[in-house]
C-alpha positions as CSV (number, residue, x, y, z in Angstrom):
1,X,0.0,0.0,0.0
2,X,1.2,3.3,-0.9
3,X,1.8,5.6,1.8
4,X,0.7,9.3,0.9
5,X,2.7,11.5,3.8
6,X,0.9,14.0,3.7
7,X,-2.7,13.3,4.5
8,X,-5.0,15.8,7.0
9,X,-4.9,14.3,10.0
10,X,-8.4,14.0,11.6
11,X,-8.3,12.3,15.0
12,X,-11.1,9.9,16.3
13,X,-11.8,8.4,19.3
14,X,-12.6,4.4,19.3
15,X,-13.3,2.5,21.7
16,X,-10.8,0.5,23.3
17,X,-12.1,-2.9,23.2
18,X,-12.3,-2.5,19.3
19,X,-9.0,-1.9,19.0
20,X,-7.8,-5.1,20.1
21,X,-10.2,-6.8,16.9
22,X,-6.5,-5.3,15.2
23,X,-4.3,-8.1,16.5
24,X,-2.7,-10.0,13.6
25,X,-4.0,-8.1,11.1
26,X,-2.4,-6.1,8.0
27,X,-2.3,-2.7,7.7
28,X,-4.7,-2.7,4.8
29,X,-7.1,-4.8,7.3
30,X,-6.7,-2.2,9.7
31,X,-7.4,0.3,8.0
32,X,-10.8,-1.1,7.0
33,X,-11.5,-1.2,11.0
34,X,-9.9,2.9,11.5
35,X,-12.4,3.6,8.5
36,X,-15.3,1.5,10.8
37,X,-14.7,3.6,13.7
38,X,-14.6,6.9,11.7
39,X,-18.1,6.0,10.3
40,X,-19.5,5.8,14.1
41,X,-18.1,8.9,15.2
42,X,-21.4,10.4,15.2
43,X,-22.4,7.2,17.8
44,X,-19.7,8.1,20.1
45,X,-20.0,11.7,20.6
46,X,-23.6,10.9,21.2
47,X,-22.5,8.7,23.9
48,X,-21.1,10.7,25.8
49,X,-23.9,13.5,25.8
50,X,-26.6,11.0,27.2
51,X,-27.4,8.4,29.6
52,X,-25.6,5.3,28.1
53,X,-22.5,6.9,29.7
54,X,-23.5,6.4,32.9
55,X,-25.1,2.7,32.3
56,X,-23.5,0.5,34.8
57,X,-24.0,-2.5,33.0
58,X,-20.8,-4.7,31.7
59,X,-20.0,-4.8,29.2
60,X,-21.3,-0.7,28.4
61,X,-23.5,0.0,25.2
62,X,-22.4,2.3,22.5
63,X,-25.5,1.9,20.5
64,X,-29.4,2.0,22.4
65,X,-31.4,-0.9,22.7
66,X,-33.9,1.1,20.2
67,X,-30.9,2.0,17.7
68,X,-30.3,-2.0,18.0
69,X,-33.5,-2.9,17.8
70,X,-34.0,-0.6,14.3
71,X,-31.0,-2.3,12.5
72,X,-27.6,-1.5,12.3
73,X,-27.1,1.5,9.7
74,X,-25.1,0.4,6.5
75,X,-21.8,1.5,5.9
76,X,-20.3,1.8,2.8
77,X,-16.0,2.9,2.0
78,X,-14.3,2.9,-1.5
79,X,-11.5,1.6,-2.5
80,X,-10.0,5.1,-3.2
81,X,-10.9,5.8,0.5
82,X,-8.8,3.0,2.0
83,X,-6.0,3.6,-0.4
84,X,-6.0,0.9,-2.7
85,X,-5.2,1.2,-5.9
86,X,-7.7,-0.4,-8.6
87,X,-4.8,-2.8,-9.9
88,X,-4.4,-4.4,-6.4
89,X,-7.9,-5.1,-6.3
90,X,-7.7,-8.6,-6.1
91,X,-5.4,-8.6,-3.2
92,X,-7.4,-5.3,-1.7
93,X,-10.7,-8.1,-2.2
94,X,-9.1,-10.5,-0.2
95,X,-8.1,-8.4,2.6
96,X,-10.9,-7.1,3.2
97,X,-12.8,-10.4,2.9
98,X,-10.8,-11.0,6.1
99,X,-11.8,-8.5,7.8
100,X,-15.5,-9.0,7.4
101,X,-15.2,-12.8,8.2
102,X,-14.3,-11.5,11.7
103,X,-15.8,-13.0,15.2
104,X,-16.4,-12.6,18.3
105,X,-17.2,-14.3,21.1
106,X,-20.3,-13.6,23.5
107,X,-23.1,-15.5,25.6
108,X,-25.7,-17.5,24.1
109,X,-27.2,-20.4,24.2
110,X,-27.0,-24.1,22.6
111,X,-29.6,-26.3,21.3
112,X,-30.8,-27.5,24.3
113,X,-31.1,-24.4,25.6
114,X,-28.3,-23.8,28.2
115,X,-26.0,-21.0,28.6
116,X,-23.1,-21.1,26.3
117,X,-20.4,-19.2,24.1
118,X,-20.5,-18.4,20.4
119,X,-19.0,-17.0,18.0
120,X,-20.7,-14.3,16.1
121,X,-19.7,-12.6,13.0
122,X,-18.9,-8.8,13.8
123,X,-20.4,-7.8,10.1
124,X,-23.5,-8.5,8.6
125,X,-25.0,-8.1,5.3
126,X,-21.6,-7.5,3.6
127,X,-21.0,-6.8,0.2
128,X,-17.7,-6.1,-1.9
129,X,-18.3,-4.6,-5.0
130,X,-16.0,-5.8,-7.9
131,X,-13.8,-4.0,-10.0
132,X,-14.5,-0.8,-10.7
133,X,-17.4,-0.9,-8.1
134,X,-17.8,1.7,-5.4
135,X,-16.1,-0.8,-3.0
136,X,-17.0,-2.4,0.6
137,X,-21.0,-2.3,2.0
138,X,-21.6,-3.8,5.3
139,X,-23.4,-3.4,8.4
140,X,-22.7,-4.0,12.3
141,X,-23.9,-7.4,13.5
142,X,-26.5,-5.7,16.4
143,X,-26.2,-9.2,18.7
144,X,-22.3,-8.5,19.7
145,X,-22.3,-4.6,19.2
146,X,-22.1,-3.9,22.9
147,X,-19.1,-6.9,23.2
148,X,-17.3,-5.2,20.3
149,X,-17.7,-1.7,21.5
150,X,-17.6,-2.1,25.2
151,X,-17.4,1.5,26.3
152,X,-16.7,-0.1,29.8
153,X,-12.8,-0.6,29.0
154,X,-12.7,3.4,27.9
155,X,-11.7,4.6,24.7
156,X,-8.4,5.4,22.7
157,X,-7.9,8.7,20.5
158,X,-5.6,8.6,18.0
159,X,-5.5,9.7,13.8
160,X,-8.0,8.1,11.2
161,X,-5.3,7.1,8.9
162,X,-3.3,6.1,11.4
163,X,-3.3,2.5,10.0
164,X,-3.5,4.4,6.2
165,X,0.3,6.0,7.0
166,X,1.8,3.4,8.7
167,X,4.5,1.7,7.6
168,X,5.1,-1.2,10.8
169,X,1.7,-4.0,11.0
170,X,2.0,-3.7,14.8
171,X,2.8,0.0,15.2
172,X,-1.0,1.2,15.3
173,X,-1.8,-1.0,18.8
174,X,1.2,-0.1,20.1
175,X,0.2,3.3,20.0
176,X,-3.2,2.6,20.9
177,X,-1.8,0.6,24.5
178,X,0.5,3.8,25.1
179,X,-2.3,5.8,25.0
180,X,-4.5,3.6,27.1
181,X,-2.3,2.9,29.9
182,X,-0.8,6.9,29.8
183,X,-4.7,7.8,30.4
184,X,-4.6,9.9,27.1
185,X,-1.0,11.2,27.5
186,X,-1.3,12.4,31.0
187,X,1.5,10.2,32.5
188,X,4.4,10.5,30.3
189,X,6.3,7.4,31.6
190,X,4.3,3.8,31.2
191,X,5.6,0.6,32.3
192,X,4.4,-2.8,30.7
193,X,5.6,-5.9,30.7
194,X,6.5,-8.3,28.1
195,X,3.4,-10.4,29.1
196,X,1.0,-7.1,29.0
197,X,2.1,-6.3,25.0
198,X,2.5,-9.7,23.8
199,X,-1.4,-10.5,25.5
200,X,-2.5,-6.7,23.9
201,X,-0.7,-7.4,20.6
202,X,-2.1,-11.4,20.1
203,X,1.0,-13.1,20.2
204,X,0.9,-15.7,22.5
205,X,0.3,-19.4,22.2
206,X,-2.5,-21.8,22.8
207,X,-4.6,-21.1,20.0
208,X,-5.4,-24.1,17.8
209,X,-4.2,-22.1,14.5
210,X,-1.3,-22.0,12.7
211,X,1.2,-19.2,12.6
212,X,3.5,-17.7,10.0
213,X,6.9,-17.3,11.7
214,X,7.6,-14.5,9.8
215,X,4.6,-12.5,10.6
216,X,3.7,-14.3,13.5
217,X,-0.2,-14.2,11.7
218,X,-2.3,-17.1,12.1
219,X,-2.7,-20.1,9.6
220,X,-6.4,-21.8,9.0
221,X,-4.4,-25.2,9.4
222,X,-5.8,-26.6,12.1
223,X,-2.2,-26.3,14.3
224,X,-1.5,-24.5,17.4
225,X,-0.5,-21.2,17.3
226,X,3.2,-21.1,18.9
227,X,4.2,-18.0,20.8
228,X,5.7,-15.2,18.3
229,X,9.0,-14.3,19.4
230,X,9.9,-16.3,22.4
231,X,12.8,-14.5,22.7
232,X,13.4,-11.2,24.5
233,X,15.8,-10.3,22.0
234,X,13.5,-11.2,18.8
235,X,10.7,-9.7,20.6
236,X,12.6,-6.2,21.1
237,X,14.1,-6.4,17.4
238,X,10.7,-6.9,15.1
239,X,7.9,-5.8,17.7
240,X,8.9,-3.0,20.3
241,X,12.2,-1.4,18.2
242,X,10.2,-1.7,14.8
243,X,6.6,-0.3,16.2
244,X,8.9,2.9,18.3
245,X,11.0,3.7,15.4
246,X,7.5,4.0,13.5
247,X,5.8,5.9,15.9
248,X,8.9,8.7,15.9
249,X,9.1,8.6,12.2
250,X,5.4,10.0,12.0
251,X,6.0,12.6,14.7
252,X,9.2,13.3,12.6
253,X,6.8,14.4,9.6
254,X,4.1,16.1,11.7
255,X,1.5,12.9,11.1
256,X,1.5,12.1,15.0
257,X,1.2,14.2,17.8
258,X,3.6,12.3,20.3
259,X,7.2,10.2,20.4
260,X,8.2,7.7,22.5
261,X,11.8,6.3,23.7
262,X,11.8,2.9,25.6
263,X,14.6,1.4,28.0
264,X,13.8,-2.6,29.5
265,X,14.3,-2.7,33.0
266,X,15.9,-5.4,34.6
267,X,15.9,-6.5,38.4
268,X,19.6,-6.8,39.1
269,X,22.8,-6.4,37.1
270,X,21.9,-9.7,35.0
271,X,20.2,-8.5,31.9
272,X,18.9,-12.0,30.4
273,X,15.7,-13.4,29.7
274,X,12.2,-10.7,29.8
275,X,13.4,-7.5,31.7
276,X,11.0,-7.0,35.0
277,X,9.3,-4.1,32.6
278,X,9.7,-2.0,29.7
279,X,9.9,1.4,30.7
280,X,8.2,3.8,27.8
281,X,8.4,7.8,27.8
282,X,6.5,9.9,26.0
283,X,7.4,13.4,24.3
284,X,5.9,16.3,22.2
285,X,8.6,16.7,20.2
286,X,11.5,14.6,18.9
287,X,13.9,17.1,20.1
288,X,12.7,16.8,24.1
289,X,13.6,12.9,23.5
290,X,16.3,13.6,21.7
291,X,17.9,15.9,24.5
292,X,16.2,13.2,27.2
293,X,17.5,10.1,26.1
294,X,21.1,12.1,25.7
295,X,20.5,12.5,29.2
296,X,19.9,9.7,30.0
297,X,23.0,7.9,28.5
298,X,25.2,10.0,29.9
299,X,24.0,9.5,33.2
300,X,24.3,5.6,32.3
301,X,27.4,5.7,31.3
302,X,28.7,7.9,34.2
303,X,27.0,4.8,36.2
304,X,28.7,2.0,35.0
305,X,32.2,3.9,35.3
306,X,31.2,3.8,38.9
307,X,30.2,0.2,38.7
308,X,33.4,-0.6,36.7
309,X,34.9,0.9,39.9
310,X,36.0,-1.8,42.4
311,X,34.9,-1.6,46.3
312,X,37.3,-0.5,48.6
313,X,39.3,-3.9,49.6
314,X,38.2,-5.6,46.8
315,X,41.3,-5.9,45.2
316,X,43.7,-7.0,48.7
317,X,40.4,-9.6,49.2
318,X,41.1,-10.8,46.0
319,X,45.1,-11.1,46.2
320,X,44.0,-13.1,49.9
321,X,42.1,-15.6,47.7
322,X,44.3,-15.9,45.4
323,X,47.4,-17.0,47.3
324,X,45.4,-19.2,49.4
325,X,45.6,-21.2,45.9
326,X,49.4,-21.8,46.8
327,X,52.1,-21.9,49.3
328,X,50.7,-19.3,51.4
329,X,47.1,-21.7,51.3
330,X,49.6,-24.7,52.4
331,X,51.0,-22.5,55.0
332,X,47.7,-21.5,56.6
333,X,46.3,-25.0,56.3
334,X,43.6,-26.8,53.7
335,X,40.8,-26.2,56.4
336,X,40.9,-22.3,57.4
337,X,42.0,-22.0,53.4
338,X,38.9,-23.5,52.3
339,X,36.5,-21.9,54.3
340,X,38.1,-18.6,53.4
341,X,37.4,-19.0,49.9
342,X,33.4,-20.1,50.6
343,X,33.3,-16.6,52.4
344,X,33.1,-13.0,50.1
345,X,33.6,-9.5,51.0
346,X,31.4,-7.2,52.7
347,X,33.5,-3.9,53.3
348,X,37.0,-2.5,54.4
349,X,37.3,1.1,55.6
350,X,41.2,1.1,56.2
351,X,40.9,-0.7,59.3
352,X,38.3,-3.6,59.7
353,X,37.7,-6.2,57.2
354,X,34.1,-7.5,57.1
355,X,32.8,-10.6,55.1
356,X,29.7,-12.0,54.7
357,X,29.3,-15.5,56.5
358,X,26.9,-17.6,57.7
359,X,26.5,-18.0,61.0
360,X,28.1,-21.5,60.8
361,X,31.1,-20.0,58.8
362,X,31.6,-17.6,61.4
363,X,32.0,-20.1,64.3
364,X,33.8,-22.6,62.3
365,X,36.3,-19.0,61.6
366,X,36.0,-18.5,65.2
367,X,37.0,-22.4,66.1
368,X,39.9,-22.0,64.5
369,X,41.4,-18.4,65.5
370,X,41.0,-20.1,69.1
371,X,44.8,-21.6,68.2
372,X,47.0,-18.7,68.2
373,X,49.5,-20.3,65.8
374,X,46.8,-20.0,63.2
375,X,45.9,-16.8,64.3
376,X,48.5,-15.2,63.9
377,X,49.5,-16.8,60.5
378,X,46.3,-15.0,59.3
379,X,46.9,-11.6,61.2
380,X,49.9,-11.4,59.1
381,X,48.2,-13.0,55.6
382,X,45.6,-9.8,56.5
383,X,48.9,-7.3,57.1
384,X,50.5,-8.5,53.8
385,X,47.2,-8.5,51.7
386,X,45.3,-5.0,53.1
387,X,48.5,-2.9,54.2
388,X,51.3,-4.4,52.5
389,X,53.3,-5.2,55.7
390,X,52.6,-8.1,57.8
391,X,53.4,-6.8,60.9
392,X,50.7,-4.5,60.6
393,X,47.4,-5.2,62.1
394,X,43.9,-5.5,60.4
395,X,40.7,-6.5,62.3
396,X,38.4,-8.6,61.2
397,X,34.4,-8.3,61.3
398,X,31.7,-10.5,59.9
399,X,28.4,-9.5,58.0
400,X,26.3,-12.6,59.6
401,X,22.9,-14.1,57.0
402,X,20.6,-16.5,58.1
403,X,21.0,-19.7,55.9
């Protein structure tokens, strides 16, 4: 699909619960669903002007029981509108044939009467013309309107085209989650985790379809549906990295009206596997992120110096443990050696040396410094190793855990 750069940008709100009927879906699919939502903009600005809004029922009607009742109104978008050119019009049929074949699942009841799930068809009464026709005809199935466009779960604003000028499949729900969770761009840092997106987004397992690896779509083949991207890495490459860069790129031209930067956030120093979250941040322009995220590097960088830094007594701890490996670990003896090496280092302030022990270590230590000989043989292996001199004297403290 050609992207036209340029286009007015009219924003509309949908509802979020009908955003997530975008999962999986091409852009041209998509688009369909934006051009859907645009049509029932009249709907949702009369929502909120009457009593539906305050409806406490779950899930919350868009439409009333007497617009229901009076049939769906039709719909009907051209090709032209959905930017599809008339020589892809066998590939634009097929898409949208996809769309239109689209379910949902709500209450009803089997043949013997008992309460049960189905699976209803979104659009009715659909029609696509053929070539050179006007293009696609459909109305709203009225049974699962009020699943489909649950005002309960709040609505998303965001631009008509959006879909239209995209150039990423998943870049349109990501913006729509960002918006969600930010409460329409009023927090400017959002933190999801992997599981949140990949749920949002439709990408993980247990669904007895196939999927295309590459697109991580699903395949009418009767096979389960494997998670997309398993790993972190992937996952960061072709969804989150892909979906971001898209976003900026249409702030860049002036066709969104926010950026994003993103950092995963790991508990620890360990950075493998899912981070604990994936910390997103939201600008007006590209040059506050651009300044930000400068900012933000620098301070990261200026971190890991620090980190890069070793503790004070790290080093003499280290130069202990490692002659304990030879004649000076034969001349303390295998058993206060050993137990040395099972032990790390808390602290040393010049004075005291503390390490961390168990309480077991530490009275197995203190066992043995009961025979001066071997106490002083590690007085002076502490002289040597802290304050170059053996003669000199360096106490020795213990940072106790329970285990």
């Amino acid at each position: 699909m050609e992207r036209e750069k340029h286009l007015p940008q009219q924003y509309i709100s949908t509802p979020f619960a009908y955003t997530k009927f975008s999962k999986n879906l091409s852009l041209l699919q998509q688009t369909v669903l934006t051009k859907v939502s645009e049509h029932l903009q009249g709907y949702v600005r009369h929502f909120f002007g009457s009593n539906l809004r305050n409806d406490p029922k779950v899930p919350r009607p868009l439409f009333s029981e007497a617009e229901k009742n009076n049939g769906m109104p039709e719909f009907v978008m051209s090709y032209a509108e959905l930017g599809v050119d008339i020589a892809n019009y066998n590939v634009a049929r097929a898409a949208v044939q996809e769309v239109l074949n689209l379910t949902v699942d709500a209450p009803s009841e089997d043949s013997d009467g008992k309460a049960s799930v189905k699976a209803f068809n979104i659009f009715t009464h659909a029609n696509i013309s053929f070539e050179g026709g006007t293009g696609v005809s459909f109305r709203l199935n009225p049974e699962v309107v009020d699943y489909v466009f649950d005002m309960s779960q709040g609505y998303v604003r965001h631009p008509a085209d959006i879909a239209r000028i995209g150039q990423i499949e998943r870049m349109p729900m990501m913006y729509y989650y960002l918006h969600k969770k930010s409460e329409h761009w009023k927090h400017r840092s959002v933190r999801l985790t992997v599981l949140e997106i990949k749920t949002y987004l439709g990408m993980l397992g247990n669904i007895t379809e196939g999927t295309d690896e590459r697109s991580g779509r699903p395949r009418k083949d009767g096979k389960e549906k494997k998670e997309a991207y398993p790993k972190f890495s992937q996952f960061k490459k072709n969804v989150i990295e892909t979906s971001i860069n898209d976003i900026n790129r249409l702030r860049k031209d002036g066709l969104l009206d926010v950026c994003v930067s993103y950092e995963p956030i790991y508990n620890g120093k360990r950075k493998v596997g899912n981070p604990a979250y994936i910390e997103f941040t939201i600008y007006d322009t590209i040059g506050q992120m651009q300044q930000a995220v400068q900012k933000r590097q620098q301070l990261n960088l200026f971190a890991d110096v620090e980190e890069l830094k070793p503790k004070p007594g790290e080093k003499e701890w280290q130069k202990l443990l490692t002659m304990l490996d030879g004649e000076a670990g034969e001349w303390l003896g295998s058993e206060m050696s050993d137990l040395l090496k099972k032990m790390t280092l808390d602290k040393y302030d010049g004075k005291t040396v503390r390490i961390i022990a168990t309480q077991k270590q530490v009275a197995d230590m203190e066992n043995l410094l009961d025979n001066n000989v071997l106490k002083n043989k590690f007085s002076q292996l502490l002289g040597h190793c802290f304050k170059g001199d053996k003669r000199k004297k360096v106490c020795l403290d213990y940072n106790k855990i329970n285990k």
